[in-house]
C-alpha positions as CSV (number, residue, x, y, z in Angstrom):
1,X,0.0,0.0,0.0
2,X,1.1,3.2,-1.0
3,X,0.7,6.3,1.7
4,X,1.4,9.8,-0.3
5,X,1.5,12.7,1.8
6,X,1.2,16.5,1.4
7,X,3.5,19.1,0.7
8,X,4.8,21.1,3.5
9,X,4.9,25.1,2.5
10,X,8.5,26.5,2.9
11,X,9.7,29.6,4.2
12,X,9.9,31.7,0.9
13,X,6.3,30.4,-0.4
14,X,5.0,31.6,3.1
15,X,6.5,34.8,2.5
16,X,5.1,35.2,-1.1
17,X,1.7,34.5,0.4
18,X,2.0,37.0,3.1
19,X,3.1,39.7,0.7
20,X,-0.2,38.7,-1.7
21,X,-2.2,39.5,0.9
22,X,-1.0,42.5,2.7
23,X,-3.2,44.4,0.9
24,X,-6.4,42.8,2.8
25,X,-4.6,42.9,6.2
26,X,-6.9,45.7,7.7
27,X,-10.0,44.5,5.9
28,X,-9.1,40.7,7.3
29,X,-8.4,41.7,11.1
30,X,-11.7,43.7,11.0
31,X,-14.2,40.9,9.8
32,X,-12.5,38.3,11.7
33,X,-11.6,40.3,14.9
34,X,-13.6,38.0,16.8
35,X,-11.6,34.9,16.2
36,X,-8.3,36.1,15.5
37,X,-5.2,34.6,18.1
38,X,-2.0,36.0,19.0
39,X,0.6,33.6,19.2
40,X,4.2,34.3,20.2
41,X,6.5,35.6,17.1
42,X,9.4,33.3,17.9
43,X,10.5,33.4,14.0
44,X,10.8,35.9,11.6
45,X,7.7,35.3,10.2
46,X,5.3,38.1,11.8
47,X,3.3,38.7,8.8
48,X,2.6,35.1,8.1
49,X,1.6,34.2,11.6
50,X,-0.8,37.1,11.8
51,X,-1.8,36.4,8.3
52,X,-2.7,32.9,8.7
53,X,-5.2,33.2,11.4
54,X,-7.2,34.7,8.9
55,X,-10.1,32.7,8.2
56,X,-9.3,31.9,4.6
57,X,-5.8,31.5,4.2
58,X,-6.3,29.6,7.3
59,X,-8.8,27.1,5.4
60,X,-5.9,26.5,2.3
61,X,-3.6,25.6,5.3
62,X,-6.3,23.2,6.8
63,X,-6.3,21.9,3.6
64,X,-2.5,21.4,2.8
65,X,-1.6,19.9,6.1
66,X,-3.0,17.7,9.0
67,X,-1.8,16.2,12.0
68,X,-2.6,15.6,15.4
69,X,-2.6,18.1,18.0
70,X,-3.0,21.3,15.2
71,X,-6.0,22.5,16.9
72,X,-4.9,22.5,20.0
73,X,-1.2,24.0,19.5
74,X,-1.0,26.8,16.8
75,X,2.5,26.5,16.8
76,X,2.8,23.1,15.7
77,X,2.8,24.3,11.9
78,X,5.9,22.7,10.0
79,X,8.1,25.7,8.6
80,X,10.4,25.0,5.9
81,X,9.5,21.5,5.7
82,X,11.4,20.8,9.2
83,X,8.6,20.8,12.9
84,X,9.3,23.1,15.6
85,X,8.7,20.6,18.3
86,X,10.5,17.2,16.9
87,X,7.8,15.5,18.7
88,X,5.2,15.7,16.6
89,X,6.3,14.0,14.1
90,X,6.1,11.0,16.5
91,X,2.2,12.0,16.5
92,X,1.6,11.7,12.6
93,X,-0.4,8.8,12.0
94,X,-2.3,7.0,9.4
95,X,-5.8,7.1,9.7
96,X,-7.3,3.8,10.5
97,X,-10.8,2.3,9.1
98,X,-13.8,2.7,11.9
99,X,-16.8,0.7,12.0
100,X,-20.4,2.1,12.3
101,X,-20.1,1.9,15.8
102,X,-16.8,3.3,16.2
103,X,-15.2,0.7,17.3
104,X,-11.9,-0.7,15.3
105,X,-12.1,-2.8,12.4
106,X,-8.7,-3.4,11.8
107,X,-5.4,-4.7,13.4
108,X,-1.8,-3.0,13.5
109,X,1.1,-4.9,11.6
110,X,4.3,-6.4,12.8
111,X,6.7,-4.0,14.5
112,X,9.4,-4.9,12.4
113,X,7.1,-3.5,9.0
114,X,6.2,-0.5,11.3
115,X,9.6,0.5,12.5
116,X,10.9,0.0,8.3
117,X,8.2,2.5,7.2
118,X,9.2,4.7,10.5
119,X,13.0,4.8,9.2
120,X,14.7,6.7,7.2
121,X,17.7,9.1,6.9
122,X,17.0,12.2,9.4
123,X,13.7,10.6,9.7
124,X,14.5,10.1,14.0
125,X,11.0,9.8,16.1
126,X,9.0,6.7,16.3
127,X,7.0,4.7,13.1
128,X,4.3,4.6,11.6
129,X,1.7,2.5,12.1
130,X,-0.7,0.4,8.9
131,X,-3.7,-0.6,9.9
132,X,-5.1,-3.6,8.1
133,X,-8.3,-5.9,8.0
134,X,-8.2,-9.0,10.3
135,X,-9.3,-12.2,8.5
136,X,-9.7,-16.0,9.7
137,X,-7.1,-18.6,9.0
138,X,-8.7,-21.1,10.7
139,X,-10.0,-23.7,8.6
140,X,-6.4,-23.7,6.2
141,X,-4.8,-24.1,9.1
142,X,-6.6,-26.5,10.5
143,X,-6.3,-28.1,6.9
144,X,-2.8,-27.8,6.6
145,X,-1.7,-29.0,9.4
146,X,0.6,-32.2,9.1
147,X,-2.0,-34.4,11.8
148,X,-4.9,-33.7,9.3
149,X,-6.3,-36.6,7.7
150,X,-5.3,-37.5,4.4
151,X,-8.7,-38.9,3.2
152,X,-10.2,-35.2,4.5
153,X,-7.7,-33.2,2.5
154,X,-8.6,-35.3,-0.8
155,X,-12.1,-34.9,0.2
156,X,-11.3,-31.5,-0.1
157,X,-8.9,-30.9,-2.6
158,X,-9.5,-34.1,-4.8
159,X,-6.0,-35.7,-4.4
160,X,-3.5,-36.7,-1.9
161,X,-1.4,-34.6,0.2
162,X,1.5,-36.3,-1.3
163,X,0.5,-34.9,-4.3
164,X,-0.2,-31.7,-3.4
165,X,3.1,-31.5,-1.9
166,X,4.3,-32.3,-5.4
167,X,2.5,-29.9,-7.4
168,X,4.0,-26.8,-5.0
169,X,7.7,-28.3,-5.3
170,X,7.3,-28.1,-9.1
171,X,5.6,-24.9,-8.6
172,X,7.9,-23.1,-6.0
173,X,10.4,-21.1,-7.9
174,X,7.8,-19.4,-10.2
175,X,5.0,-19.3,-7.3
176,X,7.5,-18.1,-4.6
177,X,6.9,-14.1,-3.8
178,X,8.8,-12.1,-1.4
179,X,8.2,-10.4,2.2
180,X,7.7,-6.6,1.8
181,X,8.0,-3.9,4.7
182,X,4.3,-3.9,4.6
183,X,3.3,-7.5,4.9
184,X,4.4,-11.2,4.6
185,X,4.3,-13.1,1.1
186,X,1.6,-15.7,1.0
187,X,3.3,-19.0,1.3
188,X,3.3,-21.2,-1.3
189,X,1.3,-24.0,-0.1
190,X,-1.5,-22.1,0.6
191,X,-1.4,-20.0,-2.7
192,X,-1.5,-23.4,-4.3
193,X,-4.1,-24.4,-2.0
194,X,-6.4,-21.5,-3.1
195,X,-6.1,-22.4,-6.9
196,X,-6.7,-25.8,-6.9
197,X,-10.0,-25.7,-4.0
198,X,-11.3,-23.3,-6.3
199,X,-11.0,-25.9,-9.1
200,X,-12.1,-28.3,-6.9
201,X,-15.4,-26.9,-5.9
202,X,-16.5,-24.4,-8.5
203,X,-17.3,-22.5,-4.9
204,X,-18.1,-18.7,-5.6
205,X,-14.7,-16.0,-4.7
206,X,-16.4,-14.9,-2.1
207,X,-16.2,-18.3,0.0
208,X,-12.9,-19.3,-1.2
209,X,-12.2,-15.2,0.5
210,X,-13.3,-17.3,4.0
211,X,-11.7,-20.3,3.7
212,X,-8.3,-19.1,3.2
213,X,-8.8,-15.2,5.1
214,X,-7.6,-13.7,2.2
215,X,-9.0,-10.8,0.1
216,X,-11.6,-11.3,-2.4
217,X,-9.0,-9.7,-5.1
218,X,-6.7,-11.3,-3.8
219,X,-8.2,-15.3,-4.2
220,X,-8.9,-14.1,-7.8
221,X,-5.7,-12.9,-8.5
222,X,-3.8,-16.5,-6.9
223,X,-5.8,-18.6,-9.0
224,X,-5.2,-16.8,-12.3
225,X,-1.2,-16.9,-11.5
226,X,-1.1,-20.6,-10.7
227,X,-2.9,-21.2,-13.0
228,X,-1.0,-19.5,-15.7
229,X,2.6,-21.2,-13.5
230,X,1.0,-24.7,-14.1
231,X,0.5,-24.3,-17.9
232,X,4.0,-22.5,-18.0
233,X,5.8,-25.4,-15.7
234,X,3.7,-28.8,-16.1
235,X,2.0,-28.7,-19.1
236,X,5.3,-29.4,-21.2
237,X,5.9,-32.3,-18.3
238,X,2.5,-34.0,-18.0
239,X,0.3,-33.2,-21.5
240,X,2.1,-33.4,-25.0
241,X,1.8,-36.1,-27.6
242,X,3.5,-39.1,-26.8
243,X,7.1,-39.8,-28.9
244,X,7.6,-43.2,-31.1
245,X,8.4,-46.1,-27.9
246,X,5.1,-44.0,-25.9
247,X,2.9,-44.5,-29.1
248,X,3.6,-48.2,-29.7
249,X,2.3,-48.7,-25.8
250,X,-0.8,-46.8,-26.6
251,X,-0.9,-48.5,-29.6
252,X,-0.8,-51.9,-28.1
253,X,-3.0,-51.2,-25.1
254,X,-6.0,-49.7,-27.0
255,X,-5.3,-53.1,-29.6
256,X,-5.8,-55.0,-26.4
257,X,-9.3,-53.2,-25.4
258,X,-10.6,-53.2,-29.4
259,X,-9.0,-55.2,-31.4
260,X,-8.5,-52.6,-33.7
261,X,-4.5,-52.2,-34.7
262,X,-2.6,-48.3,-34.7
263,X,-5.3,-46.4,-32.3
264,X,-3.0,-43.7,-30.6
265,X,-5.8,-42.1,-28.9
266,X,-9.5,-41.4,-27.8
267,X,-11.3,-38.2,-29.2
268,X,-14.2,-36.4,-27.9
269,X,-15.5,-32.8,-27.4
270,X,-17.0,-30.9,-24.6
271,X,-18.4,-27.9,-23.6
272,X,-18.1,-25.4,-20.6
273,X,-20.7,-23.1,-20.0
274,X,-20.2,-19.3,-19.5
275,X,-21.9,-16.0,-19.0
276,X,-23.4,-14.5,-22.0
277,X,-20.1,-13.0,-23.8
278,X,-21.0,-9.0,-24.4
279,X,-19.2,-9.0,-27.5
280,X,-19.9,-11.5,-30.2
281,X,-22.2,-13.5,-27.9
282,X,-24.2,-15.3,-30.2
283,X,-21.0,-17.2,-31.7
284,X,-21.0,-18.6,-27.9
285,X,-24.7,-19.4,-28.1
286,X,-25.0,-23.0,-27.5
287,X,-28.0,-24.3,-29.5
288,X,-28.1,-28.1,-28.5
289,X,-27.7,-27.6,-24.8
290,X,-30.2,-24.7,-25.1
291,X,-33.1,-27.2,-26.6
292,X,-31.8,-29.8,-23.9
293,X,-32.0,-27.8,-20.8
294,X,-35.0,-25.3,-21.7
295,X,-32.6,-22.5,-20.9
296,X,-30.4,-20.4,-22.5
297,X,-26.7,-21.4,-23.1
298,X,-23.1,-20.0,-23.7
299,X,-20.5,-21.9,-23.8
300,X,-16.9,-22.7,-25.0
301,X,-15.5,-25.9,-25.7
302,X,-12.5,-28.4,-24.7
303,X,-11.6,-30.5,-27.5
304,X,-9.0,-33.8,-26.0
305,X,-6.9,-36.6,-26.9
306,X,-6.3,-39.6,-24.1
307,X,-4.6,-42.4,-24.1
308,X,-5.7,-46.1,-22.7
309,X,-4.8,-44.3,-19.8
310,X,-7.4,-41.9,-20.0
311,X,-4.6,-39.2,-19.9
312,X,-4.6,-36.3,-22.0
313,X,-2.1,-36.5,-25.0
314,X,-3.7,-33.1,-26.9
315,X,-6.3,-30.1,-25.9
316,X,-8.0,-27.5,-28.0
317,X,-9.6,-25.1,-25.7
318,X,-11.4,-22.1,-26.4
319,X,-13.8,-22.2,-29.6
320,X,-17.3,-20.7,-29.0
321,X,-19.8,-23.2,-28.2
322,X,-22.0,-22.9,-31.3
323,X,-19.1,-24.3,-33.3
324,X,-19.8,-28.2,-34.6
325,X,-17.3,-30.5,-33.5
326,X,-15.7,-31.2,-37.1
327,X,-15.1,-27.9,-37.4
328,X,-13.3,-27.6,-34.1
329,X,-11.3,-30.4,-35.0
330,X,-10.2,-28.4,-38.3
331,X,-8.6,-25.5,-36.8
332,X,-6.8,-27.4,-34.3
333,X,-3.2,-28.1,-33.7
334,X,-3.6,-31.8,-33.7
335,X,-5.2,-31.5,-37.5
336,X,-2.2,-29.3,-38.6
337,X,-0.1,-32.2,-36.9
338,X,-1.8,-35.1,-39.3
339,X,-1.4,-32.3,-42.3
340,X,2.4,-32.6,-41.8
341,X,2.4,-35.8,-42.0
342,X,3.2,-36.6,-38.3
343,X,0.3,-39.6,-37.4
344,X,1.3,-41.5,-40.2
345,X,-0.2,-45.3,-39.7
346,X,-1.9,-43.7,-36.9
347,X,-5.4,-44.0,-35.5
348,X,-7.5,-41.4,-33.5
349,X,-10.7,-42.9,-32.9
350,X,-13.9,-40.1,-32.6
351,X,-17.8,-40.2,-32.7
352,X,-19.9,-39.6,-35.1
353,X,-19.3,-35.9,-35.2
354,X,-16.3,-36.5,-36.6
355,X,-15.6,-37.0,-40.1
356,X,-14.0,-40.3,-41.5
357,X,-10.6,-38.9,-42.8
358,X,-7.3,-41.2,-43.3
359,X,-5.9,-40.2,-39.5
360,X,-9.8,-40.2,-37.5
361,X,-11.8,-43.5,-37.1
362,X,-15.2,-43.0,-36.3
363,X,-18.4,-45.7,-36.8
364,X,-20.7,-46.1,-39.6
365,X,-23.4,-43.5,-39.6
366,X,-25.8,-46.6,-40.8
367,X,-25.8,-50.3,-39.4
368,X,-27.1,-51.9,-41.8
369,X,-24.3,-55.3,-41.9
370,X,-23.4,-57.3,-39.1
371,X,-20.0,-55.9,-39.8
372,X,-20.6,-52.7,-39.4
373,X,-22.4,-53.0,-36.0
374,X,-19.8,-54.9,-34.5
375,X,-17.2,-52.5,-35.8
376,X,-19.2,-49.6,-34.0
377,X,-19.3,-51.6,-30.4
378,X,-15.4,-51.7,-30.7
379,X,-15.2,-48.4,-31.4
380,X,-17.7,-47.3,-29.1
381,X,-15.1,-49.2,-26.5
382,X,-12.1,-46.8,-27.6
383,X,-14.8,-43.7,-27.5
384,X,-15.4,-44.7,-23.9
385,X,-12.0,-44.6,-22.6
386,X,-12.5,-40.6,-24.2
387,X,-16.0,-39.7,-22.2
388,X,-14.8,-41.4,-18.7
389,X,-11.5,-39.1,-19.2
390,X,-13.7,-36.0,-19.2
391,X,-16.4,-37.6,-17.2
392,X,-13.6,-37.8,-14.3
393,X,-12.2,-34.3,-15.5
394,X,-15.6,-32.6,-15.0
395,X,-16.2,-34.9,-11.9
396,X,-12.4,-33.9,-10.1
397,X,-12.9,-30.1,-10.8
398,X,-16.5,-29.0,-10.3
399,X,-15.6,-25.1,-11.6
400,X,-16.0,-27.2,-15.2
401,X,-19.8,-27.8,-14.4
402,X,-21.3,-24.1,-13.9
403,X,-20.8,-20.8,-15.3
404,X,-17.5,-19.5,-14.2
405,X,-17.0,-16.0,-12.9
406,X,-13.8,-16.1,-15.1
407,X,-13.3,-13.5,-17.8
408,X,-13.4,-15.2,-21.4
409,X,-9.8,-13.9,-22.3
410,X,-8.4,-15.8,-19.0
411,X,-10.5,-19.0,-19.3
412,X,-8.6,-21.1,-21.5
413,X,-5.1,-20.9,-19.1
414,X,-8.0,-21.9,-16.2
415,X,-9.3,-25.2,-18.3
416,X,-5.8,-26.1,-19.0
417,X,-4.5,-26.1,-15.8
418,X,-7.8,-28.2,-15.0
419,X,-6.5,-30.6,-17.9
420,X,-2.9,-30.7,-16.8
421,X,-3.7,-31.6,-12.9
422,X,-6.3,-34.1,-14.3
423,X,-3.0,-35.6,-16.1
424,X,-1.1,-35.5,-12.6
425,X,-4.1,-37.0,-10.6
426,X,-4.1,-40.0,-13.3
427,X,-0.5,-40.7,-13.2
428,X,0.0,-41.0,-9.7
429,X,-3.0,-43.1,-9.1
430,X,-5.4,-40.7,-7.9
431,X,-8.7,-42.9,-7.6
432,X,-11.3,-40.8,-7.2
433,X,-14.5,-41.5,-4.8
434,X,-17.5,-42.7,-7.3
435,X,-19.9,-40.4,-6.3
436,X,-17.7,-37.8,-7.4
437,X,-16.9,-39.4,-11.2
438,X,-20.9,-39.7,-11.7
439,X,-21.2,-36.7,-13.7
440,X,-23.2,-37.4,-17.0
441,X,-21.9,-35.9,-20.4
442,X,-24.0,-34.7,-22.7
443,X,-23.8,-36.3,-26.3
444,X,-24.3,-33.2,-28.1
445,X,-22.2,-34.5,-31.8
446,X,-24.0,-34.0,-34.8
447,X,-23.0,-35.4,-37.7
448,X,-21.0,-33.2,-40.8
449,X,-22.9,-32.9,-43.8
450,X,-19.4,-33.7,-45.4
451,X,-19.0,-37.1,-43.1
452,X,-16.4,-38.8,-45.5
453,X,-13.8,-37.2,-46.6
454,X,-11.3,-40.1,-48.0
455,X,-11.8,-42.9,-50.3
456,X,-9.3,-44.8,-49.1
457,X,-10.6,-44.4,-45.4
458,X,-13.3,-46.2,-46.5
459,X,-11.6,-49.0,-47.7
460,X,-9.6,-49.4,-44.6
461,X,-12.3,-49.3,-42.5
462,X,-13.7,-51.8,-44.3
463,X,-11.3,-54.0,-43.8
464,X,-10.9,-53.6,-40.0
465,X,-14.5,-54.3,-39.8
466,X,-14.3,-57.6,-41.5
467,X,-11.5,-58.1,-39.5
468,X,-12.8,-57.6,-36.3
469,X,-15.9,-60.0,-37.4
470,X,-13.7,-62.8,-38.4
471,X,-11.9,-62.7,-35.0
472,X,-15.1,-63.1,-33.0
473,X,-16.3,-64.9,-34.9
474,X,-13.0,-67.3,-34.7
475,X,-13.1,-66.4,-30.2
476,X,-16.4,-67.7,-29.6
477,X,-15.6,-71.1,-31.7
């Protein structure tokens, strides 16, 4: 907090004053004869003193300086920037914040802070004093203290301490802020802490404000900087597309679950709702979820990869809601990643709002073979692994199932940081209570009007579906 103070008037402007208003010095002593006070000329300064007990040049001092005691002692003005009596400068103090009732609101801060903003060269006298709103720690210290249970703090946070302890060591030299003269730095822990409950339970800023005895501001501000510190720190670490040896696992594992060879990942599409956007709103309008729910709907949408896993391996985040899934999928890094060639011989299985291209697998739009049924169950199976992912991702951080209070520009670092925790959760083993993972996602694909967009994807898929026919039909003999 910054404390600016007002300019003291020196000798010579004193003197240029008293000269202005010579002229009036009869008419002033005659209308204000009544009030006027004789005070001791100790200085050279006669026609100032006897000028500023005049009613208004007295009012431009009143409103130039204050301090205590000015009332009361006439000769406490400060000449030439320097105080007559030394001691009052021990008596200057910040005004502190009163209640209705008069009582104080508000608590003083360390001595250490008060004697820094106190010092100074040729300062001498006492300090200063900050007064500053008292808020309950209670509950986060209670909460972060080393005897509290562990199955409480994932209650809470939706993962281990252990793993919470983790996230801040990764997060600690970009997280870390410094003690000033005017108060201590939050700690890390409990800056983290703040984040990731807020992710946890979509609560509104004004009970995260309780939990943690922080400022409203304040909460907002933490979670937009860790936030933006986990997509800066972890996301390289814990969400990017897996190299050669990672793919043939994925590869293998999703074989294992189909039966259908070179599936490097799960696709599916999402949407977070918002409040109505003032500026180009109706691109957010969400038409399906609008019919669905009888209510009007914004929204923005999370477009992810997994692997058998259920971990993200790619996200698109950010397109307005009224946006059809294909089209999403066109403007996205992961199709400029197949147009350079890089998921060659590789699968990404999607629903039906996909299109059928040579690098996304998606079911037949009609059943009419046996083939072609059986070929959708399998790749309904790979699908699956897709909507639990987000299922558990919308489950873990409850801020994904309501209208946030974040602004548009900053949401996109928030669901990240959702999809990169999610990642963190899922490799160490995070199981999460089932109550929690029950959240139901809305199918909301529609299929392109331009489905199939490759001749020989046809062909192929073809094949694997005779394929996968053959083999159960061979497994049940």
């Amino acid at each position: 907090m910054e404390v600016s103070s007002s300019p003291f008037l020196n000798h010579e402007t004193f003197s240029s004053f008293a000269n202005y208003f010579t002229l009036f010095q009869d008419t002033l002593d005659q209308l204000d004869d009544t009030t006027t006070r004789k005070r001791p000329k100790s200085l050279d300064t006669t026609t100032v003193d006897d000028l500023s007990d005049a009613t208004p040049f007295k009012d431009i001092l009143s409103s130039l300086v204050s301090f205590d005691g000015m009332n009361e002692n006439p000769n406490n003005y400060p000449i030439d920037g320097f105080f007559q009596d030394q001691d009052q400068k021990d008596q200057i103090r910040l005004k502190r914040p009163r209640n209705p009732s008069g009582s104080d609101t508000a608590n003083v801060v360390s001595d250490a802070a008060a004697s820094q903003l106190g010092g100074g060269s040729g300062g001498g006298g006492g300090a200063r004093r900050l007064w500053v709103k008292t808020r309950s720690t209670a509950w986060w210290d209670q909460v972060s203290h080393p005897d509290f249970p562990d199955h409480e703090f994932r209650r809470a946070f939706k993962m281990s301490k252990s793993t919470f302890d983790f996230i801040c060591n990764e997060l600690d030299p970009i997280v870390t802020k410094k003690d000033t003269m005017l108060r201590l730095a939050i700690p890390v822990r409990q800056r983290v802490a703040v984040c990731i409950w807020r992710l946890a339970t979509g609560e509104p800023l004004r009970l995260v404000s309780k939990k943690f005895g922080l400022g409203i501001s304040t909460c907002h501000k933490l979670v937009l900087e860790v936030c933006s510190a986990i997509k800066t720190v972890l996301m390289n670490k814990f969400l990017n597309w897996p190299d050669e040896e990672r793919m043939k696992g994925v590869k293998r594992e999703f074989e294992l679950v189909s039966g259908i060879p070179n599936v490097g990942g799960s696709m599916y599409t999402t949407h977070v709702p918002i409040i109505a956007p003032k500026v180009n709103g109706p691109a957010y309008f969400n038409k399906r979820h609008t019919e669905r729910n009888q209510k009007t709907s914004y929204s923005i949408t999370v477009q992810g990869v997994v692997d058998s896993n259920g971990v993200f391996t790619d996200v698109c985040i950010g397109w307005p809601g009224s946006m059809s899934d294909d089209k999403i999928l066109e403007k996205s890094a992961l199709s400029q990643r197949a147009n350079r060639g890089l998921l060659k011989d590789v699968w990404i299985v999607g629903n039906s709002g996909y299109p059928l291209m040579d690098w996304v697998l998606v079911p037949y739009a009609q059943q009419n073979l046996w083939t072609q049924r059986v070929f959708n169950e399998k790749v309904g199976e790979v699908q699956g692994v897709a909507k639990e992912a987000f299922s558990r991702l919308k489950g873990r951080w409850s801020c994904l199932q309501k209208r946030t209070e974040v602004k548009l520009q900053d949401l996109p670092v928030v669901l990240g940081a959702c999809c990169v925790l999610h990642n963190i959760c899922e490799m160490r083993g995070e199981v999460m209570d089932p109550s929690e993972t029950s959240f139901d996602l809305f199918d909301d694909e529609v299929v392109p009007e331009n489905g199939v967009r490759s001749v020989t994807a046809i062909r192929t898929r073809d094949q694997i579906a005779h394929h996968l026919l053959h083999h159960n039909s061979a497994g049940n003999q």
